[in-house]
KEGU-991234 format. One record per residue (C-alpha): residue in three letters; x, y, z. Coordinates in steps of 0.02 Angstrom, whole numbers, plus 50000, padded with zeros to 5 digits. Layout:
   pavo      px      py      pz
    Ala       X       Y       Z
...
***
This chain:
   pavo      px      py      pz
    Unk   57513   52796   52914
    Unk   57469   52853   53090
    Unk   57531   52780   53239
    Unk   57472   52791   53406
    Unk   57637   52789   53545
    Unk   57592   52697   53706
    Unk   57710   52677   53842
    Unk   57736   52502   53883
    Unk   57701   52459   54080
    Unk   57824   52385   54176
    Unk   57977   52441   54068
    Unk   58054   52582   54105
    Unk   58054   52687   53935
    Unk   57999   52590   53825
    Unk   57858   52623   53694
    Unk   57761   52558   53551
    Unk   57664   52605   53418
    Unk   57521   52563   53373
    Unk   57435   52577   53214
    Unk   57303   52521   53056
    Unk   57385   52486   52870
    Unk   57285   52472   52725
    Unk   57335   52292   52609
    Unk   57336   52285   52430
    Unk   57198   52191   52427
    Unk   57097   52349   52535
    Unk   57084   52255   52684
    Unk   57135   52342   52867
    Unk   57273   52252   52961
    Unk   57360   52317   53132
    Unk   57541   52347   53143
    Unk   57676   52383   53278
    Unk   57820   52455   53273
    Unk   57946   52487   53435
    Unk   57983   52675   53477
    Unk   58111   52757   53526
    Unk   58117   52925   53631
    Unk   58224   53073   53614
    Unk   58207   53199   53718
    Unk   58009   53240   53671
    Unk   58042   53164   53506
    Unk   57977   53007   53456
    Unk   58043   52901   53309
    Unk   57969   52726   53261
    Unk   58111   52603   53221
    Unk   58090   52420   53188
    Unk   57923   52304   53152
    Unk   57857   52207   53302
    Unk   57771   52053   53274
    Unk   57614   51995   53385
    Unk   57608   51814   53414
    Unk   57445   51733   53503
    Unk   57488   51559   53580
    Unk   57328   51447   53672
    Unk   57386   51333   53849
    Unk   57256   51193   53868
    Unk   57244   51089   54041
    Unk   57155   50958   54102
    Unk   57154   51028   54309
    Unk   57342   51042   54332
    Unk   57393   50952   54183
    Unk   57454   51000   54018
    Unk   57358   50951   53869
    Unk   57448   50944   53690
    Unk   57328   51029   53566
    Unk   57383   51065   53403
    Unk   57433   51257   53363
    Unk   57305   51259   53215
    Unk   57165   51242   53353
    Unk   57110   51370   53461
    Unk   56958   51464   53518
    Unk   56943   51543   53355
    Unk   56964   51391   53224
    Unk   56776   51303   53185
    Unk   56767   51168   53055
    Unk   56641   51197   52956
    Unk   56544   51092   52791
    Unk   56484   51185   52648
    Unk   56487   51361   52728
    Unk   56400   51308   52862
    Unk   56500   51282   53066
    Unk   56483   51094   53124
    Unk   56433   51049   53283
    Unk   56387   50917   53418
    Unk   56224   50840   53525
    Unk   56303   50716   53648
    Unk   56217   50565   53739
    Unk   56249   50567   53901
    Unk   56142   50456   53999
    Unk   56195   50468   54163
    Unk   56200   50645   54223
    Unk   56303   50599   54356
    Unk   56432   50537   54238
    Unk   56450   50700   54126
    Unk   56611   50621   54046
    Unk   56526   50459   53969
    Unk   56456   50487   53813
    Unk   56381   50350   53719
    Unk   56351   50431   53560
    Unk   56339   50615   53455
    Unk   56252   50676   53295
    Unk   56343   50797   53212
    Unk   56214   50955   53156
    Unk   56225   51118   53081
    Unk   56286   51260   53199
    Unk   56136   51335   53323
    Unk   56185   51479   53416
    Unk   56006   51482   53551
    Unk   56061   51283   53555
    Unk   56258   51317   53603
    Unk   56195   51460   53731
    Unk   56074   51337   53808
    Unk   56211   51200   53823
    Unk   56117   51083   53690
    Unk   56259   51095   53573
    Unk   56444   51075   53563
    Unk   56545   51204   53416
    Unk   56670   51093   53333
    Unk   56841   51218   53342
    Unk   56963   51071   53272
    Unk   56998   50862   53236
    Unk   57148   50777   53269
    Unk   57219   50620   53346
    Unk   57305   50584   53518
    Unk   57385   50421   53582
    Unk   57364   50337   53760
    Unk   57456   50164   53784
    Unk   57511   50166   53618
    Unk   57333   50175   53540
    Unk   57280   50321   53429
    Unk   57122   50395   53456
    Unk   57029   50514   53347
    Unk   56977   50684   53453
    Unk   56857   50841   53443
    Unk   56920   50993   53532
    Unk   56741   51061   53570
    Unk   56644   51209   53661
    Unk   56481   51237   53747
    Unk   56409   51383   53866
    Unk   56359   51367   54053
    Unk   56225   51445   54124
    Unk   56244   51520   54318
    Unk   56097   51621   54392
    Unk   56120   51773   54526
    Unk   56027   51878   54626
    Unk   55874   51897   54715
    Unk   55709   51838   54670
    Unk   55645   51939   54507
    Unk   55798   52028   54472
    Unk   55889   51853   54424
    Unk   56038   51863   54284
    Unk   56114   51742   54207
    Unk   56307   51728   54167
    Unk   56355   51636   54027
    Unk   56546   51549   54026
    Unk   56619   51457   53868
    Unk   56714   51307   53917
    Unk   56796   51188   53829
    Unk   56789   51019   53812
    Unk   56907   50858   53712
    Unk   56794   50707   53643
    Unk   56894   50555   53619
    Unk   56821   50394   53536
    Unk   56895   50263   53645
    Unk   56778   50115   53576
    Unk   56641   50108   53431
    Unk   56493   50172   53562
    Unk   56616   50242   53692
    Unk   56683   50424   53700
    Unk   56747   50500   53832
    Unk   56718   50682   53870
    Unk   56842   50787   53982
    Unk   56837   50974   54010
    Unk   56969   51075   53978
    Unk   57032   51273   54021
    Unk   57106   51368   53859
    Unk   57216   51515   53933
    Unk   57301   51615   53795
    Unk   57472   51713   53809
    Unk   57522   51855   53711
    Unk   57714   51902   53651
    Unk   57729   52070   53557
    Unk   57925   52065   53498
    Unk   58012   52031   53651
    Unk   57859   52077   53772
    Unk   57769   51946   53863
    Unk   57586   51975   53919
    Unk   57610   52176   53877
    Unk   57493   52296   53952
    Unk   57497   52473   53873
    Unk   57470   52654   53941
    Unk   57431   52802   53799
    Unk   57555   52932   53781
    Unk   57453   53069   53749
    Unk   57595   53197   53696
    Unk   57574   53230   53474
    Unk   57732   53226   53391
    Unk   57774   53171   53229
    Unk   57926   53025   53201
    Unk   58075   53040   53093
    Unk   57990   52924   52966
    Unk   57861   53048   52925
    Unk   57744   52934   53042
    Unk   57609   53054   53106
    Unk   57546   53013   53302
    Unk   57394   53059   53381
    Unk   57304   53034   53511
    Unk   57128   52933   53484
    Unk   56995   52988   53608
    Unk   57001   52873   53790
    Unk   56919   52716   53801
    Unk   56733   52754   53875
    Unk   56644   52639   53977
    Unk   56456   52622   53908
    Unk   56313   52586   54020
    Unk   56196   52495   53899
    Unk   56029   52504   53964
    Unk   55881   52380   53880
    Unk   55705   52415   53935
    Unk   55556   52310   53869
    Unk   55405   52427   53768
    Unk   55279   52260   53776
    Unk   55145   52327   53907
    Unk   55066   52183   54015
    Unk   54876   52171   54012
    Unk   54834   52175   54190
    Unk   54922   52331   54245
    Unk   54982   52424   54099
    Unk   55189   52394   54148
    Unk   55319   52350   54052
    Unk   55347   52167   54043
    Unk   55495   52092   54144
    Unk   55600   51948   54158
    Unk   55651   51962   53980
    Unk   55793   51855   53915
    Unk   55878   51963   53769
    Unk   56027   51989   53666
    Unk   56105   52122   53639
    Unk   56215   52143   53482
    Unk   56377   52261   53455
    Unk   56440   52263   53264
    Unk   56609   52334   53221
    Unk   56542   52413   53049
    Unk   56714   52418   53004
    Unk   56771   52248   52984
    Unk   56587   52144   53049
    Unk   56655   52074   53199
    Unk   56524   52053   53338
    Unk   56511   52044   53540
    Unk   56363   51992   53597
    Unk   56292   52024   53771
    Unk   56148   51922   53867
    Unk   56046   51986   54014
    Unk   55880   51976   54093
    Unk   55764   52117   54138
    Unk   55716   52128   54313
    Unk   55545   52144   54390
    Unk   55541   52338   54318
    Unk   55582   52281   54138
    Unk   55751   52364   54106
    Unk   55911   52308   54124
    Unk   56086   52386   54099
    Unk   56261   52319   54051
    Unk   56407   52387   54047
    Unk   56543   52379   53885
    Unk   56675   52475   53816
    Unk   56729   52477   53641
    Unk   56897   52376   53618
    Unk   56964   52452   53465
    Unk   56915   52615   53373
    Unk   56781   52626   53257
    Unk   56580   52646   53238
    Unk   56500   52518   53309
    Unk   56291   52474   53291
    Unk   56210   52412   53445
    Unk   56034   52314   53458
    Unk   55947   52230   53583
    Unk   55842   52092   53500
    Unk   55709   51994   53649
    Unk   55687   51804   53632
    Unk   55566   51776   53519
    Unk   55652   51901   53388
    Unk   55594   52065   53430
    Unk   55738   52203   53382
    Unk   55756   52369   53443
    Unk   55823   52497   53318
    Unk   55994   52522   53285
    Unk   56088   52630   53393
    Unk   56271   52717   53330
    Unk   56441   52722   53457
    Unk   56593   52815   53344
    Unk   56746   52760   53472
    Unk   56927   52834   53479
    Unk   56895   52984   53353
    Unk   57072   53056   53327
    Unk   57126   53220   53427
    Unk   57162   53377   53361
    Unk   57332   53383   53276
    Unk   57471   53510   53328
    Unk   57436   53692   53246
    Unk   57257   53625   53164
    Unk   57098   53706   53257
    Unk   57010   53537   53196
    Unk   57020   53381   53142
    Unk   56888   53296   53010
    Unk   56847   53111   52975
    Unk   56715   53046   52870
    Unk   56622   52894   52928
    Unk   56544   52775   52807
    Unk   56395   52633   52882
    Unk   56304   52512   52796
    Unk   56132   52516   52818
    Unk   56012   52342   52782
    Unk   55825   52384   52756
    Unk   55672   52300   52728
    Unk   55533   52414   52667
    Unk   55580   52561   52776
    Unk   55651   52489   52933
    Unk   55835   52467   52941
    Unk   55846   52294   52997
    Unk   56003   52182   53051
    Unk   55872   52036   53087
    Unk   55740   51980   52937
    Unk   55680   51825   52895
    Unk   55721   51704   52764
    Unk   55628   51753   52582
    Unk   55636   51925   52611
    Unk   55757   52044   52532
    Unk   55845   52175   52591
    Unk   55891   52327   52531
    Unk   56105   52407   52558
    Unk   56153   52571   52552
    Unk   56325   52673   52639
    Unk   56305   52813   52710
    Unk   56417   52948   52756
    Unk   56440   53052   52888
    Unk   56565   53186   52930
    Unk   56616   53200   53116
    Unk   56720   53347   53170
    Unk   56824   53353   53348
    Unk   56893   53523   53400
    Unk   56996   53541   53564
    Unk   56823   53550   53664
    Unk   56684   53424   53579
    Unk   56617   53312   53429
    Unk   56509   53375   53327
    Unk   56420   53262   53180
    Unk   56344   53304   53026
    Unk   56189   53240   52939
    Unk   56191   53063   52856
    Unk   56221   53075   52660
    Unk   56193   52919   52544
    Unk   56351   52871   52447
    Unk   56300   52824   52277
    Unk   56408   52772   52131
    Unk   56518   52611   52080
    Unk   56460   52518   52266
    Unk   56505   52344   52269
    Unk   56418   52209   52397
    Unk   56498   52052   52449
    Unk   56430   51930   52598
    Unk   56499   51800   52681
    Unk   56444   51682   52817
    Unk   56484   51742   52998
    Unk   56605   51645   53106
    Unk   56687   51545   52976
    Unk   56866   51580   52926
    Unk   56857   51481   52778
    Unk   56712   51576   52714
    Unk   56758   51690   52562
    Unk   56683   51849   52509
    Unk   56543   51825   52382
    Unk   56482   51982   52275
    Unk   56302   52036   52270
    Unk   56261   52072   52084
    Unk   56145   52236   52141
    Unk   56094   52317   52309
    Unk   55980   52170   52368
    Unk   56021   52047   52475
    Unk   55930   51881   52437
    Unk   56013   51740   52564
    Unk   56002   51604   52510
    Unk   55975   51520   52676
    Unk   55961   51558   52870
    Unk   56102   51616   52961
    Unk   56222   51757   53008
    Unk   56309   51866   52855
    Unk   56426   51977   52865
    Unk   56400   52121   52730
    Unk   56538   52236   52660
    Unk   56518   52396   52549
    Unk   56675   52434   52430
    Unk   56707   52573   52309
    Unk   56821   52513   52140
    Unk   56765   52349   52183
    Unk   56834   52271   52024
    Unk   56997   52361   52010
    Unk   57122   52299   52151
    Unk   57239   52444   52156
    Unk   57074   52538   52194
    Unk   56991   52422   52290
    Unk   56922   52541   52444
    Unk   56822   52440   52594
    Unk   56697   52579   52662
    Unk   56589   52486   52796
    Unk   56532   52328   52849
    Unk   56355   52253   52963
    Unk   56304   52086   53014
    Unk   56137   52040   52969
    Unk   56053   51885   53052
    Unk   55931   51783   52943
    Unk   55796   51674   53034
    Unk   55704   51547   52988
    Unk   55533   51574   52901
    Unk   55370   51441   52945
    Unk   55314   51359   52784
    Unk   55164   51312   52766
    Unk   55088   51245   52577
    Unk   54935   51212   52543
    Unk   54821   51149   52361
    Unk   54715   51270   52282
    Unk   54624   51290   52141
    Unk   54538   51447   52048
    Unk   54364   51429   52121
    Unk   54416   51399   52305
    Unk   54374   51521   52443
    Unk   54505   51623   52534
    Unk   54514   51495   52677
    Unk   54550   51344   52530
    Unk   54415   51242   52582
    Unk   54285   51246   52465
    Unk   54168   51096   52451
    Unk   54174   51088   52246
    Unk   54307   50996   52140
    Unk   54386   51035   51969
    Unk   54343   50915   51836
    Unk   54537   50894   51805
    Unk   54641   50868   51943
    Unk   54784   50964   51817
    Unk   54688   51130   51887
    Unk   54766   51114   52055
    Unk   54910   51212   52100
    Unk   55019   51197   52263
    Unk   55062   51365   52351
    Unk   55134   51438   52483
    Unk   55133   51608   52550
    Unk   55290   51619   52642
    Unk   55379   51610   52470
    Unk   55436   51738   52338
    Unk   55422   51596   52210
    Unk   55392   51429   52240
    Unk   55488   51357   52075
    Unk   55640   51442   52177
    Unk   55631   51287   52305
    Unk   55552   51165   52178
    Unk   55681   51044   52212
    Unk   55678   51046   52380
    Unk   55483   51040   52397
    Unk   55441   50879   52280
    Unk   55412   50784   52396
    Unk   55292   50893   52500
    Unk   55206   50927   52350
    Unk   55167   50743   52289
    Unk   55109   50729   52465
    Unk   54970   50888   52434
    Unk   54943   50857   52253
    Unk   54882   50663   52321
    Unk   54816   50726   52449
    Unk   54698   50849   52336
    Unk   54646   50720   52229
    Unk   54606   50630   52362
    Unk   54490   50785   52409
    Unk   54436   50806   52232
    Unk   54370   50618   52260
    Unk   54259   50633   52391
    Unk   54195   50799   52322
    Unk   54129   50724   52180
    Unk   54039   50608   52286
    Unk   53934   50716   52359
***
């Protein structure tokens, strides 16, 4: 195992180290361990344990939330994240809420401040009467700058929703600040040693290449019609996926007047990360690689060599991390061997790994969600949402078990639209003649693979066509 030895600030000689460990199961965890210096030698000693604790206030004032709650906790019902619409009818009474419907999670609604996440449920007592409470969060929306080079800045807070009555709630916002203890370390901050040196415990250190910060620049290819330049004032997402484990930061801006617009991020962990900018209204860009901290050169090596494995999700021959529901898509790893000497990176081409690959999925955001295994190399969702897809080798065989790389693929919505046909109708379905039997007609829909897959679901919709065919059958026989 390979530990990286930072020197931690504040504290005169003391270190840590820093480092991945791979579980039984094959999962990735991060470990610690405090160091101890010699001389130039290093040697890791005990474990370190990192414990995350959450503060919540109302202004000045201490608010009791359970520890199972926190930023990161979302209830969720049958896979799916829960969340609020409130009724608030006076706007200048934000805290009186005279009623909610709970509805399934909607990330454009929670960025637009139409709906509330649900992170946890419990009870808390005023004047000796319980009430039930929802520890909640929405986004805020604040616009700067000058006119056509506006951006917006979007800030989670956090609300508690307590039922005080049967059509009273009461709705006060609240500030989550969370504190971090590593071993006896409060709020540590961290500076790299960058001297190699290997610890008595045969623990190999190294130094991972410096945090870079990247100037992501999105610039809209839609042409406007009266003068031939790129469209601006653009809302638009943009998406950075940890292929390692599937965890995502996402990033909103505006284009200015010009159509481009640039942020600025830096990776917080090593790893290869896929960036896209997707416009509102669902337009993606193509995927764009970032390989962060890529190990240095060890003592008396000329080079150092890591493969890196991604997932790739296509449709057709796009690789896609955005499709629509009722089309599948297509997984395959690749691998790629990357190659630092003391003076650059250098990459090779992209291979396709083939041979006992194992596919699981599971919904994005949702701790309770388990893993799921894809009986081929298709993905078929079957609804819309975000998944997070992993590729292992020895899937079945736990000792094995080997996770290779992960992506997040967002599935939208698809319009539906059925219609009644029969055999001798035009291509536009509105031909004047009727069948003699109204058995003939058959209910469609295009948007569909199959529509016996939904069949279920769409009884009702169809009764509604068949009836209203016959109907049409009716008054074609008239004529």
């Amino acid at each position: 195992m390979t530990l990286n030895v930072y020197k931690v600030n504040d504290k005169d000689e003391k270190y840590v180290g820093i480092g991945e460990k791979k579980e039984d199961d094959g999962s990735v965890s991060t470990v610690y361990y405090a160091v101890t210096k010699t001389g130039e030698k290093y040697t890791a000693d005990s474990k370190l344990t990192m414990n995350t604790t959450y503060q919540w206030k109302n202004g000045e004032t201490a608010v009791t939330v359970p520890s199972t709650i926190t930023p990161e906790t979302v209830l969720t019902n049958e896979n799916a994240a829960r969340a609020f619409s409130l009724t608030i009818p006076d706007v200048d009474k934000p805290s009186e809420v005279t009623s909610y419907a709970e509805e399934v999670y909607d990330e454009s609604k929670y960025r637009n401040g139409e709906q509330y996440l649900i992170h946890g449920k419990d009870t808390m007592t005023e004047n000796e009467t319980t009430f039930d409470r929802y520890i909640l969060s929405t986004m805020a929306k604040s616009t700067s700058g000058s006119a056509g080079a506006e951006e917006d800045t979007y800030t989670v807070k956090y609300y508690q929703l307590v039922k005080k009555t049967e059509n009273s709630y009461e709705l006060t916002e609240l500030t989550c600040t969370q504190q971090t203890k590593l071993g006896d370390y409060e709020e540590p901050s961290f500076t790299l040693v960058t001297k190699k040196t290997t610890v008595e415990n045969k623990v190999t250190t190294s130094t991972p290449g410096s945090g870079t910060a990247l100037t992501l620049t999105t610039q809209t290819a839609e042409k406007a019609e009266k003068n031939g330049a790129a469209l601006g004032n653009v809302e638009y997402t943009l998406t950075i996926t940890n292929t390692s484990d599937g965890t995502v930061n996402t990033i909103v801006g505006r284009t200015n007047s010009s159509g481009t617009d640039s942020k600025t991020w830096t990776a917080p962990t090593a790893g290869l990360y896929a960036i896209t900018t997707t416009a509102t209204g669902g337009l993606t860009s193509d995927t764009v690689y970032y390989l962060a901290g890529v190990q240095s050169v060890e003592d008396g090596e000329a080079s150092t060599t890591e493969t890196v494995y991604t997932l790739e999700s296509t449709v057709g021959k796009e690789n896609k991390i955005t499709s629509v529901y009722g089309t599948p898509i297509a997984l395959t790893v690749q691998q790629q061997t990357v190659r630092k000497t003391e003076n650059n990176v250098t990459a090779g081409s992209k291979t396709e790994v083939e041979g006992n690959i194992t596919y699981t999925w599971r919904q994005s955001g949702q701790s309770e969600s388990t893993e799921t295994a894809i009986t081929d190399s298709t993905f078929r969702p079957e609804k819309a949402g975000t998944y997070i897809i992993t590729a292992y080798q020895n899937y079945s065989d736990t000792s094995k078990r080997t996770k290779l790389a992960s992506t997040t693929i967002t599935v939208k919505r698809k319009p539906l639209e059925l219609y009644v046909t029969w055999d001798k109708d035009n291509s536009e379905h509105t031909s004047t003649e009727a069948p003699d039997n109204k058995s003939a007609l058959v209910v469609k829909a295009d948007a569909l693979e199959s529509v016996t897959l939904c069949r279920r679901q769409l009884q009702p919709y169809v009764r509604c066509m068949m009836t209203r065919a016959i109907e049409r059958t009716s008054a074609a026989a008239l004529r």
